[in-house]
N, CA, C and O atoms as CSV, one atom per row, in Angstrom:
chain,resi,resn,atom,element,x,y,z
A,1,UNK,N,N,8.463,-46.751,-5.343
A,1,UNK,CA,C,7.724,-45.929,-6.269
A,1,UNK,C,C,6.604,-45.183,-5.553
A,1,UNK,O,O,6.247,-44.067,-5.931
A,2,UNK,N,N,6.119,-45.735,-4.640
A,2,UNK,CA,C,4.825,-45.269,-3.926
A,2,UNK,C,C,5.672,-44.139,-3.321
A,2,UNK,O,O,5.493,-42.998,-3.745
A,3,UNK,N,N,6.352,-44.313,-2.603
A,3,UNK,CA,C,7.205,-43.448,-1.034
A,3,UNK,C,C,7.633,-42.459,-2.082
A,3,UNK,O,O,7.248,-41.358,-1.691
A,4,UNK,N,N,8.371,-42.326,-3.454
A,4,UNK,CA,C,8.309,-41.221,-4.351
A,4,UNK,C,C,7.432,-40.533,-4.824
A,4,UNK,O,O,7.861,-39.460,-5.251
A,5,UNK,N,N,5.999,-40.740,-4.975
A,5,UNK,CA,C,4.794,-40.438,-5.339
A,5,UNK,C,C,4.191,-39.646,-4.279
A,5,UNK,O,O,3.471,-38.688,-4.561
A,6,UNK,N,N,4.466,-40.021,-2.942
A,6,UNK,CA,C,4.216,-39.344,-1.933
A,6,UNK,C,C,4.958,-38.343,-1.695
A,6,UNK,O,O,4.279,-37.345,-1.457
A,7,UNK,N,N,6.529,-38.094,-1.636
A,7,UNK,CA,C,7.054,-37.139,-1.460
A,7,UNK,C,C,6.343,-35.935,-2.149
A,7,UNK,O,O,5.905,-34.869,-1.715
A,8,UNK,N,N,6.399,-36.597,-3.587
A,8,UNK,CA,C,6.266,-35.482,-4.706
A,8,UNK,C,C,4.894,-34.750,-4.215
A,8,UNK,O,O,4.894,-33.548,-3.950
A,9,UNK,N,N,3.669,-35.598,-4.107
A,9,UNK,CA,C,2.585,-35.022,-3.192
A,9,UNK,C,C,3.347,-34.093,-2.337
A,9,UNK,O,O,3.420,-32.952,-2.795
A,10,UNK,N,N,3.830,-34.263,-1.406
A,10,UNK,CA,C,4.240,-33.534,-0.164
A,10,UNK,C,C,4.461,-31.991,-0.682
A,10,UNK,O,O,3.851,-30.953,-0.423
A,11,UNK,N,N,5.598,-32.279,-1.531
A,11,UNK,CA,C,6.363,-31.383,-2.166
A,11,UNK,C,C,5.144,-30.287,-2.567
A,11,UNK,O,O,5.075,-29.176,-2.042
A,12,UNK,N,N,4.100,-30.826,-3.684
A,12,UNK,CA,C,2.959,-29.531,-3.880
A,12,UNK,C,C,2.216,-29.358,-3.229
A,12,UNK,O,O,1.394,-28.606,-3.751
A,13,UNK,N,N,1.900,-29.686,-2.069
A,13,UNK,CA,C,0.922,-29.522,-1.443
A,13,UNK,C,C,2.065,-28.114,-0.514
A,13,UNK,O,O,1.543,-27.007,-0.377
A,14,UNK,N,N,3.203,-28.281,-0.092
A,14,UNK,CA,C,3.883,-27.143,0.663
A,14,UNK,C,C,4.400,-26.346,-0.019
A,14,UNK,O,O,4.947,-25.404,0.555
A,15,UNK,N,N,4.436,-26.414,-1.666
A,15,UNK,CA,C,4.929,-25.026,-2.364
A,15,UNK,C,C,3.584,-24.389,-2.595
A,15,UNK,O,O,3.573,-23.191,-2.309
A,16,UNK,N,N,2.186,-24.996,-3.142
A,16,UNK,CA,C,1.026,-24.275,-3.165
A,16,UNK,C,C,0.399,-23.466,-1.337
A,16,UNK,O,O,-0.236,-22.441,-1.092
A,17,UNK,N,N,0.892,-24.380,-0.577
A,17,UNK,CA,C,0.786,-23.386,0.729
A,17,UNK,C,C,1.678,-22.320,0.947
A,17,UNK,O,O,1.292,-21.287,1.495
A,18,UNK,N,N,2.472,-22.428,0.685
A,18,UNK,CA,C,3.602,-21.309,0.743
A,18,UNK,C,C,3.184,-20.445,-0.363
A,18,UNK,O,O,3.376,-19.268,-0.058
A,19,UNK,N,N,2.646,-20.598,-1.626
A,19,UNK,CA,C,2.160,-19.824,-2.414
A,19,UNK,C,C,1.024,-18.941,-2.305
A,19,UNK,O,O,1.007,-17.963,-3.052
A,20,UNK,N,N,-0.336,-19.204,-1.153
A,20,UNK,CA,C,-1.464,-18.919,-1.306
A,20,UNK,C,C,-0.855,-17.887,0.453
A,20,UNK,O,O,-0.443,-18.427,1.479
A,21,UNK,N,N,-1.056,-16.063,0.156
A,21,UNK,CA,C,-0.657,-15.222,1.100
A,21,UNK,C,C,-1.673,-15.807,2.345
A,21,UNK,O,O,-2.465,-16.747,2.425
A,22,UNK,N,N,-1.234,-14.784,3.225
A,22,UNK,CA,C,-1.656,-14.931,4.632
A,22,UNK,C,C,-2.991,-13.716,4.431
A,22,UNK,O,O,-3.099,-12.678,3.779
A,23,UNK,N,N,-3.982,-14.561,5.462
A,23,UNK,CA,C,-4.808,-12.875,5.913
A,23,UNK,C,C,-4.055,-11.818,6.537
A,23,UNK,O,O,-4.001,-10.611,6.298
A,24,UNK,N,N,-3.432,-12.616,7.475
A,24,UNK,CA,C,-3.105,-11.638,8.790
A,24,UNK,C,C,-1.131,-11.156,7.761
A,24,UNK,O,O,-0.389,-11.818,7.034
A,25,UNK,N,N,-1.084,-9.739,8.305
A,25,UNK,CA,C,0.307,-9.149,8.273
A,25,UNK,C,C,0.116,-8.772,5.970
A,25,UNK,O,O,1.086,-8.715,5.214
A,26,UNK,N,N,-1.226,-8.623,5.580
A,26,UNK,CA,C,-1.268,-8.330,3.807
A,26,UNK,C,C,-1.585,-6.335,4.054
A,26,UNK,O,O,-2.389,-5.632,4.666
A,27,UNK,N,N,-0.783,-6.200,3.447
A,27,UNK,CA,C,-1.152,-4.644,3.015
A,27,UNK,C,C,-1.608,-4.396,2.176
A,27,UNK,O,O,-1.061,-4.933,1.214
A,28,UNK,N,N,-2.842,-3.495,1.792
A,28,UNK,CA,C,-3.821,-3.371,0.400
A,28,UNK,C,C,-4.357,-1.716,0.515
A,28,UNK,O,O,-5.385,-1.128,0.850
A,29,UNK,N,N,-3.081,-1.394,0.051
A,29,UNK,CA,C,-4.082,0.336,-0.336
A,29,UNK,C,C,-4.345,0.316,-1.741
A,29,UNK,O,O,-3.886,-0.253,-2.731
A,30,UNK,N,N,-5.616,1.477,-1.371
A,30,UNK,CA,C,-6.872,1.495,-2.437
A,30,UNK,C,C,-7.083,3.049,-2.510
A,30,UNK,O,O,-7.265,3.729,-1.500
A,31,UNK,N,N,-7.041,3.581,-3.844
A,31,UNK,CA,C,-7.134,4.944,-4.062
A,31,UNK,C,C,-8.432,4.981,-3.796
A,31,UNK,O,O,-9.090,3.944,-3.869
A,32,UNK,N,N,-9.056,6.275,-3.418
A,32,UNK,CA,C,-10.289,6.447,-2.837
A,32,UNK,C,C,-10.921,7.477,-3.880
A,32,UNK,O,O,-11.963,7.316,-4.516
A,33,UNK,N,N,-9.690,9.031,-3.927
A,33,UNK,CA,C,-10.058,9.894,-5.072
A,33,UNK,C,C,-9.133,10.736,-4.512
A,33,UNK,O,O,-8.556,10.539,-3.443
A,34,UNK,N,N,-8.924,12.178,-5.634
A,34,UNK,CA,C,-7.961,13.099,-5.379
A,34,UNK,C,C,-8.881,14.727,-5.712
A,34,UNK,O,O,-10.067,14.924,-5.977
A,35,UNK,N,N,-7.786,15.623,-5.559
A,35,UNK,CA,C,-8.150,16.559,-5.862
A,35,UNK,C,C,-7.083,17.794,-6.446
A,35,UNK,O,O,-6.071,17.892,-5.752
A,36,UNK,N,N,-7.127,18.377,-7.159
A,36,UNK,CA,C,-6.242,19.175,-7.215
A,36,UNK,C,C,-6.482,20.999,-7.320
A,36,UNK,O,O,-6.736,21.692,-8.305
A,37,UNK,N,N,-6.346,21.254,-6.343
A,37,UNK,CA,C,-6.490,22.596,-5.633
A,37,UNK,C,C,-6.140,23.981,-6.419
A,37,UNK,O,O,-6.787,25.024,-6.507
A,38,UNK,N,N,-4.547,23.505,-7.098
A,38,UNK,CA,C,-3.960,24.781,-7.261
A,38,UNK,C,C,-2.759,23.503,-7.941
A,38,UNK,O,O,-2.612,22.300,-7.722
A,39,UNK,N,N,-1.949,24.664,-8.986
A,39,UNK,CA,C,-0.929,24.186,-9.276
A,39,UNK,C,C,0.476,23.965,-8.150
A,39,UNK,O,O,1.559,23.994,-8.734
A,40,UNK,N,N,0.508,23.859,-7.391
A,40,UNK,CA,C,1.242,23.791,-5.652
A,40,UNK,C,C,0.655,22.747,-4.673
A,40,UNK,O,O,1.119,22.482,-3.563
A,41,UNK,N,N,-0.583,22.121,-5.330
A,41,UNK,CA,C,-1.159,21.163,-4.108
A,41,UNK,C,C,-2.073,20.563,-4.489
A,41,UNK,O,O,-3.088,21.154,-4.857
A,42,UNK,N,N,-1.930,18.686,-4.516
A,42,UNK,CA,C,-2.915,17.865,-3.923
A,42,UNK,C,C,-3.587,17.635,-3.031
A,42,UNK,O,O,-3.213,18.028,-1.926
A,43,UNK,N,N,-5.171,16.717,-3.193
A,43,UNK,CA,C,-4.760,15.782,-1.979
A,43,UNK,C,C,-5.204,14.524,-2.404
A,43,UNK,O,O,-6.063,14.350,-3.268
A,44,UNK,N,N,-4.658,13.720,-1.840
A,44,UNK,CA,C,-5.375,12.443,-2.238
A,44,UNK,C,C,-5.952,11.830,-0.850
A,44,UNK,O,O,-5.711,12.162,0.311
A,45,UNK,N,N,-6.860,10.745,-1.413
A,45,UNK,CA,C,-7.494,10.000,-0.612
A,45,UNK,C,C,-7.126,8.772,-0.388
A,45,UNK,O,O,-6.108,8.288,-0.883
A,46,UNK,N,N,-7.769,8.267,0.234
A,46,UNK,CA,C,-7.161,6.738,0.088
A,46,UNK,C,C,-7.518,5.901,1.492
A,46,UNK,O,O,-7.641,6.409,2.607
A,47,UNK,N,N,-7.640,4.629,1.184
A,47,UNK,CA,C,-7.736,3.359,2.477
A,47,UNK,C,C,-6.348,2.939,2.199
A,47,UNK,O,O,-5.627,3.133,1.220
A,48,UNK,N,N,-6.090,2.076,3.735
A,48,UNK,CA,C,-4.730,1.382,3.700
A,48,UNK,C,C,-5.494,-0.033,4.749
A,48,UNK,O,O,-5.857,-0.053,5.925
A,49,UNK,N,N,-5.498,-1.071,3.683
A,49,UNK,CA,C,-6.795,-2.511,4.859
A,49,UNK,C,C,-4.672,-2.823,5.336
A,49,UNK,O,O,-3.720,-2.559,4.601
A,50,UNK,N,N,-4.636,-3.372,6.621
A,50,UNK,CA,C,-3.361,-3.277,7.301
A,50,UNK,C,C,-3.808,-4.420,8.655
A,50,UNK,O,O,-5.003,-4.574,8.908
A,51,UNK,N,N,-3.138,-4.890,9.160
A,51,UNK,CA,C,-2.898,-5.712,10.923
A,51,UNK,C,C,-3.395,-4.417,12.022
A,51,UNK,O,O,-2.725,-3.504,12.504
A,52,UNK,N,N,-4.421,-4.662,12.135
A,52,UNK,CA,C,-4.499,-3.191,12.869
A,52,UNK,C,C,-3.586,-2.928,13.847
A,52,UNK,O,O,-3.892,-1.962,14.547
A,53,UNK,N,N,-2.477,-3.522,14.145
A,53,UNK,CA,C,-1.249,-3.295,14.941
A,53,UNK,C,C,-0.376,-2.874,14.527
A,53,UNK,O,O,0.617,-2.426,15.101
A,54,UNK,N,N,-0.630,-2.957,13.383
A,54,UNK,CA,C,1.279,-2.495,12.516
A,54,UNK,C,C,1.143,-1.239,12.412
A,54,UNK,O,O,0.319,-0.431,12.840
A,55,UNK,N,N,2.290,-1.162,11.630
A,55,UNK,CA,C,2.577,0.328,11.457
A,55,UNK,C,C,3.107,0.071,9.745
A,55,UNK,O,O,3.610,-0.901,9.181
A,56,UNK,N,N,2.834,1.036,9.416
A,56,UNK,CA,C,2.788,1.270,7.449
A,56,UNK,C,C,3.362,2.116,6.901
A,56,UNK,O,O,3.323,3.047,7.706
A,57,UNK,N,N,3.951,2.478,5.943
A,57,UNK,CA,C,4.606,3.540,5.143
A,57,UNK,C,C,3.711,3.572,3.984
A,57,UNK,O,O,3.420,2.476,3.506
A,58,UNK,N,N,3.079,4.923,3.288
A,58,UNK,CA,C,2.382,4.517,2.198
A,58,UNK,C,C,3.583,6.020,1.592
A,58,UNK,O,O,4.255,6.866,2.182
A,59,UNK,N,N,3.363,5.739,0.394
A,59,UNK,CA,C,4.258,6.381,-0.635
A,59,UNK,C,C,3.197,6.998,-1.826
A,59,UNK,O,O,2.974,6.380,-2.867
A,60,UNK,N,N,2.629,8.215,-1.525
A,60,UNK,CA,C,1.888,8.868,-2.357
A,60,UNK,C,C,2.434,9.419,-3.858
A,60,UNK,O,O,3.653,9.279,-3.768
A,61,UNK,N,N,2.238,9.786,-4.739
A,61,UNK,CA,C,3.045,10.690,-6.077
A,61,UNK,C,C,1.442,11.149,-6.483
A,61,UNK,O,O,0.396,10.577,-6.174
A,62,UNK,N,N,1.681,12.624,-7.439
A,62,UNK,CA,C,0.738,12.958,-8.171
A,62,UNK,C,C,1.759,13.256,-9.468
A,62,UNK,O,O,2.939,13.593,-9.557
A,63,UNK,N,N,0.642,12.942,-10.472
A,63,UNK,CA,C,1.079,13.185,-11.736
A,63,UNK,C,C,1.208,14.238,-12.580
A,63,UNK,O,O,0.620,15.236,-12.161
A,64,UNK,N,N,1.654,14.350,-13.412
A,64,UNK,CA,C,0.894,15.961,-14.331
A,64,UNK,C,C,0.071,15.034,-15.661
A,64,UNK,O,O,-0.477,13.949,-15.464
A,65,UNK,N,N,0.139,15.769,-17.080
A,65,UNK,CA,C,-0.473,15.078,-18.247
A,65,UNK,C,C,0.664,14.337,-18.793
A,65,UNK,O,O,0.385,13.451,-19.600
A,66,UNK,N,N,1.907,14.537,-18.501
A,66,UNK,CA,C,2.711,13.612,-19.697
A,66,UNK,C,C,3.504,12.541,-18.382
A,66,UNK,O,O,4.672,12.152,-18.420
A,67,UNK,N,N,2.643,12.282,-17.449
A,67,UNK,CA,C,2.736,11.076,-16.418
A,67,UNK,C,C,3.869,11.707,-15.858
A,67,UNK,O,O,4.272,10.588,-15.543
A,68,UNK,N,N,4.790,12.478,-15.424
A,68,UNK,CA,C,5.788,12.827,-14.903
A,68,UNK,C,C,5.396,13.105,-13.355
A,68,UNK,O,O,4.606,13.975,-12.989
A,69,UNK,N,N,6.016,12.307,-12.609
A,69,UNK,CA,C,6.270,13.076,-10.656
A,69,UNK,C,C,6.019,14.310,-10.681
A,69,UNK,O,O,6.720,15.085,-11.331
A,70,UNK,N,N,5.190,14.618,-10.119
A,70,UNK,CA,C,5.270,16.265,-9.650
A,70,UNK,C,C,4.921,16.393,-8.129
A,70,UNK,O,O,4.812,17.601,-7.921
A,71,UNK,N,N,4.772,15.932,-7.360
A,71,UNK,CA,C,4.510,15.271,-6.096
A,71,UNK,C,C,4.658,14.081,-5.750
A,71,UNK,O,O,4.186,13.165,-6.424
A,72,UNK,N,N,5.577,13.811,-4.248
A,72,UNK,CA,C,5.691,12.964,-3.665
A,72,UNK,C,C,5.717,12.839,-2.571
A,72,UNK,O,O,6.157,13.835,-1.997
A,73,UNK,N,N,5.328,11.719,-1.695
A,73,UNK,CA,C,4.897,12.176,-0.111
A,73,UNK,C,C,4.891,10.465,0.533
A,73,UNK,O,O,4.329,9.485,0.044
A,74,UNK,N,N,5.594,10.543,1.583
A,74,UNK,CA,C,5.192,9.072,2.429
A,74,UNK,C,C,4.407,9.418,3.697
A,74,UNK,O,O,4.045,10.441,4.278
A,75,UNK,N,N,4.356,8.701,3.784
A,75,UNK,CA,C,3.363,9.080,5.150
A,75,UNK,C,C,3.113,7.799,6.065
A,75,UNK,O,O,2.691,6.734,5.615
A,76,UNK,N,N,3.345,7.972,7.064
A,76,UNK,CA,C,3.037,6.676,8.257
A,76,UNK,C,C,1.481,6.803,9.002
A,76,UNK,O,O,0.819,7.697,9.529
A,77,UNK,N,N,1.317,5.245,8.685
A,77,UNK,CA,C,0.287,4.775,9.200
A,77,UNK,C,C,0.541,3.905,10.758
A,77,UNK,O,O,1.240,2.895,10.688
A,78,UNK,N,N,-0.020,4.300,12.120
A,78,UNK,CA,C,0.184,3.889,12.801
A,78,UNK,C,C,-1.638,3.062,13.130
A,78,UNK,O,O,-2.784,3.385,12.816
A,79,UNK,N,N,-0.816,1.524,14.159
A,79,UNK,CA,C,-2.038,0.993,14.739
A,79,UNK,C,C,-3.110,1.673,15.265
A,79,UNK,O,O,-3.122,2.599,16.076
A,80,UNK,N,N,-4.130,1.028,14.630
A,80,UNK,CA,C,-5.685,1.576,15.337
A,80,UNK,C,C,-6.667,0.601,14.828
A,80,UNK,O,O,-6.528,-0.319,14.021
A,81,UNK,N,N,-7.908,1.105,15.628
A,81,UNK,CA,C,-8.706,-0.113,16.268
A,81,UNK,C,C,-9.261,-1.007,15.121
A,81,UNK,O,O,-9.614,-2.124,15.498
A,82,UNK,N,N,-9.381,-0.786,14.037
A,82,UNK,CA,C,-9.732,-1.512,12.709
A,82,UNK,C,C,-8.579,-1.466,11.971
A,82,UNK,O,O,-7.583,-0.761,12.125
A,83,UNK,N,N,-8.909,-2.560,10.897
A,83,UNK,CA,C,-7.583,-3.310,9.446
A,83,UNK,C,C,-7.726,-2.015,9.257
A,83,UNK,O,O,-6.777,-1.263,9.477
A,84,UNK,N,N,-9.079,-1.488,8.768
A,84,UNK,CA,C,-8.569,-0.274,7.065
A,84,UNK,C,C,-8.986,1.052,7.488
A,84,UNK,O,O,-10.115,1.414,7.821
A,85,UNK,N,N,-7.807,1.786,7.419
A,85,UNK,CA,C,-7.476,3.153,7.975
A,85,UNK,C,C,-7.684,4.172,6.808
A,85,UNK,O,O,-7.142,4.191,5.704
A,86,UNK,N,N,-8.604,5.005,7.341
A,86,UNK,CA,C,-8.747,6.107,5.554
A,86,UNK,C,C,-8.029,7.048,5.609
A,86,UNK,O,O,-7.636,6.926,6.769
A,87,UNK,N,N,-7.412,8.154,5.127
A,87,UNK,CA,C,-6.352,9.050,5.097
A,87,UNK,C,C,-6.866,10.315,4.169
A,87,UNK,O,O,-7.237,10.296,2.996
A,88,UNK,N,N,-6.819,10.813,4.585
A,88,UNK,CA,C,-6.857,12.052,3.331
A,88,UNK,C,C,-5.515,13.114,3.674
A,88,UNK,O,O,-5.443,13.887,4.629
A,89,UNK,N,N,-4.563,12.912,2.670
A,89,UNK,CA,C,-3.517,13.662,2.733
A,89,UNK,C,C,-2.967,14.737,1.877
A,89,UNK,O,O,-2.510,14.418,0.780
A,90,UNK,N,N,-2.961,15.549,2.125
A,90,UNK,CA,C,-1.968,17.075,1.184
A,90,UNK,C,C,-0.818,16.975,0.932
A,90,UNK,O,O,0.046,16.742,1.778
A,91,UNK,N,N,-0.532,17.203,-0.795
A,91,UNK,CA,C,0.948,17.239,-0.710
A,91,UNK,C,C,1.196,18.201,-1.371
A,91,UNK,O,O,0.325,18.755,-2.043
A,92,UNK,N,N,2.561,18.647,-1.320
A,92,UNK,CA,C,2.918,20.293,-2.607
A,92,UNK,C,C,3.316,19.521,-4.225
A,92,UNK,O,O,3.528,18.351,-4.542
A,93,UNK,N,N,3.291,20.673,-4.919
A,93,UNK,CA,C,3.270,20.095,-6.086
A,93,UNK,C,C,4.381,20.773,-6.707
A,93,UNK,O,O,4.516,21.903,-6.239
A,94,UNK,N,N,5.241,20.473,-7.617
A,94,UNK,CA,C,6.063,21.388,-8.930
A,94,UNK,C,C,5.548,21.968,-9.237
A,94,UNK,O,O,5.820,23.161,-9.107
A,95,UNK,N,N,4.153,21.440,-10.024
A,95,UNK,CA,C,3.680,21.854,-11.504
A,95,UNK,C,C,2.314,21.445,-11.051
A,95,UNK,O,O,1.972,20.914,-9.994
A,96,UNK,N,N,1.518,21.862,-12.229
A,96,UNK,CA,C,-0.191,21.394,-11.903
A,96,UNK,C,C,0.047,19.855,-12.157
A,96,UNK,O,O,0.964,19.429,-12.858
A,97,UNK,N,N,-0.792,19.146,-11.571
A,97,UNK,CA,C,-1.029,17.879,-11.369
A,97,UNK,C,C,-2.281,17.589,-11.906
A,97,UNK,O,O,-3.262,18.324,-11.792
A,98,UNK,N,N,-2.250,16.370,-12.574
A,98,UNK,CA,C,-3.940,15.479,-13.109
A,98,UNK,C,C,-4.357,14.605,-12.597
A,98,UNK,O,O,-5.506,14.203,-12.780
A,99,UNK,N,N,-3.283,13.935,-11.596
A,99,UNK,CA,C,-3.529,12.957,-11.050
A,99,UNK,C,C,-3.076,12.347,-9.869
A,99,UNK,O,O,-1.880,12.060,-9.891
A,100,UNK,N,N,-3.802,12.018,-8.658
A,100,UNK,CA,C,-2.525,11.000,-7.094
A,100,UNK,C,C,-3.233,10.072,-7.428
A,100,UNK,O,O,-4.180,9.884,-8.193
A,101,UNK,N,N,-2.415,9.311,-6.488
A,101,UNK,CA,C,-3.119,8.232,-5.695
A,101,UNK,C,C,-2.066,7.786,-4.842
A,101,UNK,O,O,-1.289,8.626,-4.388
A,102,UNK,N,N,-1.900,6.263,-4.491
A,102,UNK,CA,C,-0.918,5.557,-3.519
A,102,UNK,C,C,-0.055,4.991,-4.330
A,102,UNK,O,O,-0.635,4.220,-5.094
A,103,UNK,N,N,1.285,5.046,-4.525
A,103,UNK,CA,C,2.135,4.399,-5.419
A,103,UNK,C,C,2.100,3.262,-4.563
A,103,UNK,O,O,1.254,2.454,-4.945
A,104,UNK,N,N,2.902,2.807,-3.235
A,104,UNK,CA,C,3.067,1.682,-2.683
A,104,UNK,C,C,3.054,2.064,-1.110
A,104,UNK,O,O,3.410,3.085,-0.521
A,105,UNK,N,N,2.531,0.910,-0.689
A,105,UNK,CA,C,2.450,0.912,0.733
A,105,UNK,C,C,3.588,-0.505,1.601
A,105,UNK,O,O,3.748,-1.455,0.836
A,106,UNK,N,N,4.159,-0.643,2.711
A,106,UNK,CA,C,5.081,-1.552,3.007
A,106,UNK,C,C,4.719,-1.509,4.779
A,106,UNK,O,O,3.999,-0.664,5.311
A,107,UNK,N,N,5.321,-2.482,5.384
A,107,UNK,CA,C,5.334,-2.420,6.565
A,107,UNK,C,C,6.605,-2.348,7.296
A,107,UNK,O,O,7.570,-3.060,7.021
A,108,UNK,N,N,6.580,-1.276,8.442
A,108,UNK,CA,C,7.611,-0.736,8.708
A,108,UNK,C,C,7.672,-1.460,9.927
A,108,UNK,O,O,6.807,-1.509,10.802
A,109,UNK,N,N,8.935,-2.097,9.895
A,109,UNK,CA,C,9.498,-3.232,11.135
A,109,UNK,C,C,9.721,-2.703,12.369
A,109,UNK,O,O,10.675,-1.926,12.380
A,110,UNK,N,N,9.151,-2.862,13.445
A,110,UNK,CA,C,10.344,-2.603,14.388
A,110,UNK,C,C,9.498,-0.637,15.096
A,110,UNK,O,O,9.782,0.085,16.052
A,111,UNK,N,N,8.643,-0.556,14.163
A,111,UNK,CA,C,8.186,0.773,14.084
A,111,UNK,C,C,7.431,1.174,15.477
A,111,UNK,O,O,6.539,0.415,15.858
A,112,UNK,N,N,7.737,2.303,16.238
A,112,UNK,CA,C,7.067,3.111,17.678
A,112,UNK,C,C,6.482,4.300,17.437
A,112,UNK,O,O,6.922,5.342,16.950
A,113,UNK,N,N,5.654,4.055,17.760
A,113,UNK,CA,C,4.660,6.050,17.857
A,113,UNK,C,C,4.737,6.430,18.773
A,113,UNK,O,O,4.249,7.530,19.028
């Protein structure tokens, strides 16, 4: 009964570690602010906190008023000397836009500059 009591210990103590992320290798972009120029062009702003070694894909969109894509843009983030890299990027638009920011950011495996 004891040696079962212990497993079961075992058992949560390595699914709550496996549960609680890592510092190192977390991607966290953070809209910063946007702008919209002209009905043809954003830009948005933005941090990407990253492994300052890796390399990143961030996946921009701007919106119009009835939330629809009207811009979309990825863009690679390569290593440099700090985690959080700021960006200010331009993209073209359909239609007038109300709104960017960062839809999602990922880390790109295997990635060379």
């Amino acid at each position: 009964m004891v040696l079962g009591s212990v497993a079961g210990l075992a058992a949560v103590v390595v699914v709550a570690f496996m549960a609680v992320p890592s510092g190192s290798g977390t991607i966290t972009p953070k809209d910063v602010g946007f702008s919209i120029p002209d009905a043809s062009t954003a830009v948005v702003d933005f941090n990407v906190t990253k492994p300052a070694d890796a390399t990143v894909e961030c996946a921009l969109q701007v919106l119009n008023d009835s939330y629809a894509v009207v811009g979309w843009k990825t863009v690679r983030i390569g290593p440099a000397e700090k985690e959080t890299v700021s960006q200010r990027v331009s993209l073209r638009t359909d239609s007038l836009g109300v709104t960017g920011g960062v839809n999602a950011c990922w880390l790109v495996e295997g990635a060379q500059l």
